[in-house]
N, C-alpha and C positions, 0 to 999 in steps of 0.2 A: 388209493387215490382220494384224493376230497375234492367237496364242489367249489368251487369258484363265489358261491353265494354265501358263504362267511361263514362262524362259527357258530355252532348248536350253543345256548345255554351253560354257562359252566362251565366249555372247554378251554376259553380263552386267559382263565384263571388259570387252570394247571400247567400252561405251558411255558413260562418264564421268555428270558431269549432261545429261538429256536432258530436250525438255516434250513431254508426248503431250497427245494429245485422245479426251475417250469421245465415241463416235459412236453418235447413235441410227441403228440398220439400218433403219427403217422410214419414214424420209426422208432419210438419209444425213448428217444435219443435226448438228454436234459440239456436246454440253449442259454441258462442264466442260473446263478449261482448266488442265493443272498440271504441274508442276517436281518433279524427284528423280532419286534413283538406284537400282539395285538391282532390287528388284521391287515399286517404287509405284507405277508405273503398273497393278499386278493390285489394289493395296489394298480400291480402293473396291467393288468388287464380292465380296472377302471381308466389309466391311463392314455392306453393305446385307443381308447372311446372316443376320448376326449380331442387328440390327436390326428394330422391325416398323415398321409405318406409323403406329400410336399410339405411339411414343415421345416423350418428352420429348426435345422442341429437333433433330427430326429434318429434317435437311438434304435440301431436293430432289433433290438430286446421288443421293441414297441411293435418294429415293422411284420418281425415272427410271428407276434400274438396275432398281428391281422390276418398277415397270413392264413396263419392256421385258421382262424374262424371264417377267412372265404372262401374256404374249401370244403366248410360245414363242420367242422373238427372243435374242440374245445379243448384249451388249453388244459396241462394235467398239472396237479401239485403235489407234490412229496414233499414230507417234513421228514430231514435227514436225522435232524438229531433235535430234540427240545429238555426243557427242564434244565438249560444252560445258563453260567453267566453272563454276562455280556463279554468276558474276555474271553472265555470259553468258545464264544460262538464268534468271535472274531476269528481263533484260532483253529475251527470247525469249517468255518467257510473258505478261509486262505488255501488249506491243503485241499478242499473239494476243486477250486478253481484249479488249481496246479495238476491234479489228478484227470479231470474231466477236457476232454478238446472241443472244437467247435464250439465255444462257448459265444453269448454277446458282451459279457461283460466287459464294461471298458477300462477297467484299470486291476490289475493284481488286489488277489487280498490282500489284506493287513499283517505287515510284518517282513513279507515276502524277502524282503531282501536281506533279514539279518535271522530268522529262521524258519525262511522255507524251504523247499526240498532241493537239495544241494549233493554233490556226492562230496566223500568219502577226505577226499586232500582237500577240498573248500573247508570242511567243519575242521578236519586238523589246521589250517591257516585261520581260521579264526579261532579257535580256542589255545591251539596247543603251543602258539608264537611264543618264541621266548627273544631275549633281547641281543642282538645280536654280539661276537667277540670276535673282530676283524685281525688273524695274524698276520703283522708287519708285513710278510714276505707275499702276500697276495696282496695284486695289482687287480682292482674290481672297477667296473663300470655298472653302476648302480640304473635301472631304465624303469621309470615305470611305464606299466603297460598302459595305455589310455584304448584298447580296444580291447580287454580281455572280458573274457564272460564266464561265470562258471560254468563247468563242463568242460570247458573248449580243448581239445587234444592236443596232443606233446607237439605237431606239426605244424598244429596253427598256431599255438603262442609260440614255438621260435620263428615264425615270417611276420608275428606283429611285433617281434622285440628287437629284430634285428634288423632293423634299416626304419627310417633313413634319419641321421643324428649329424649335428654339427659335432665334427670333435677335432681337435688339434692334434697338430703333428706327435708334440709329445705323450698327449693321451692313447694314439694309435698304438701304443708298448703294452697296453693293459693287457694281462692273460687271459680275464678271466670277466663275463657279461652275465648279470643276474637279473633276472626278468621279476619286477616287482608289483604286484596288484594291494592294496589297502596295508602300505607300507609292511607286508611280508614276501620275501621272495619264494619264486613258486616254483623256479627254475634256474639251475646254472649251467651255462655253456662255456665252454676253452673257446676261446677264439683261436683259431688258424690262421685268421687272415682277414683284410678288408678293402671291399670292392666300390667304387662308386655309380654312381647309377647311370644306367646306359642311356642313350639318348630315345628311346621307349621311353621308359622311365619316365626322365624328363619331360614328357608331352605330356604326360598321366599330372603332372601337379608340377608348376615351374619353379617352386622352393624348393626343390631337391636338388637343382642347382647348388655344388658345394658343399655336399653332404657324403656322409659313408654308410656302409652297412656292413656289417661283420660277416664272415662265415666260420661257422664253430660245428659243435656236438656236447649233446650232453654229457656231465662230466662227472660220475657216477662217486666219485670219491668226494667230489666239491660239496655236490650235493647232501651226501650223507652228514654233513658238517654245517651246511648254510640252510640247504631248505627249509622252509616254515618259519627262519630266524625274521624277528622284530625288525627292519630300519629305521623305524622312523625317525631315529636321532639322526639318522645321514639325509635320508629323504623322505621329507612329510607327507603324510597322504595330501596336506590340504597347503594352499600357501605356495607361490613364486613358480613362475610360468615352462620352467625350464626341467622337463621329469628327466634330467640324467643328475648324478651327482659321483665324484671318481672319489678311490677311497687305496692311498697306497700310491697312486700316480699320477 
């Protein structure tokens, strides 16, 4: 542990970027997670001084420190990792955040979303996409997902890809429904069949009014052939309001 009262002589020279952790002493448990140099790992607890607990737009991080110290306690510091570069410790702090719960920090580390901790078919969909090659004789409905999340299990992304879409009579022929997140598909299902929304349904959001949802199964041959495959030549990640696009029908 170090003291709160700064750096001895000399230390603050050998340490480059470093990322510390505040440690609550009263379960040993770390409530913030951060990156710098110098003497930012003392900041927050100058700050929380400065600050009351009615202030405008007051950060937990702040409220903790008080805590702690009105309970006679002082906050604890760990330096996780130092003698870093700045990217280093960007990339040092994002995985602590992602690893550690209960945190106060209010926004994800740096990078989080293009390589933080992900499983296994996330990194295969972002690295291993290739471009997709559509045969004539599949009839596809291309959907992207706008509630997908990595991780999310095989049951929840088919109840977010399958309902509720405006589609025409003649589109209702398609075999075959690919569930798309950052123009790769992640999933294909057979359609069996399409249901419109019950009158439930309808009370939950009244644009569902005239709309369908499919019922399908994953389709284990489809898949082996489409999964992970590129669309964005069919459907862009980014660009025009409408995430279905048919291909075949």
């Amino acid at each position: 542990m170090i003291s709160r009262m700064g750096w001895r002589p000399g230390v603050e020279e050998n340490l480059g970027y470093y990322v510390y952790l505040l440690v609550d002493p009263r379960d040993d448990k770390p409530f913030y997670v951060g990156k710098g140099t110098g003497e930012r790992c003392f900041s927050h607890v100058g700050e929380a001084h400065k600050t009351s607990k009615d202030s405008e737009d007051d950060y937990e991080k702040l409220a903790t420190i008080r805590d702690i110290e009105d309970t006679g306690h002082e906050v604890h510091i760990d330096i996780l990792r130092h003698g870093l570069t700045e990217d280093e410790a960007f990339h040092v702090e994002s995985a602590a955040i992602e690893l550690l719960s209960d945190l106060t920090n209010q926004v994800p580390g740096h990078g989080t979303h293009r390589v933080g901790q992900m499983a296994v078919d996330d990194v295969n969909a972002q690295y291993g996409a290739v471009a997709v090659d559509f045969d004539p004789s599949h009839n596809v409905i291309l959907i992207r997902s706008r509630r997908f999340r990595k991780g999310m299990g095989e049951d929840a992304l088919y109840e977010t890809t399958r309902v509720w879409w405006r589609v025409g009579p003649r589109r209702l022929k398609a075999d075959y429904a690919m569930a798309v997140h950052d123009g790769v598909v992640r999933a294909v299902y057979k359609i069996d069949g399409w249901v419109k929304p019950t009158q439930e349904d309808i009370a939950k959001a009244r644009n569902r009014v005239g709309r369908h949802g499919f019922v399908g199964h994953v389709d284990p041959e489809m898949e082996e052939r489409y999964r992970f495959a590129d669309v964005t030549s069919f459907l862009p990640q980014q660009g025009g309001r409408n995430p279905i696009r048919y291909v075949n029908c």
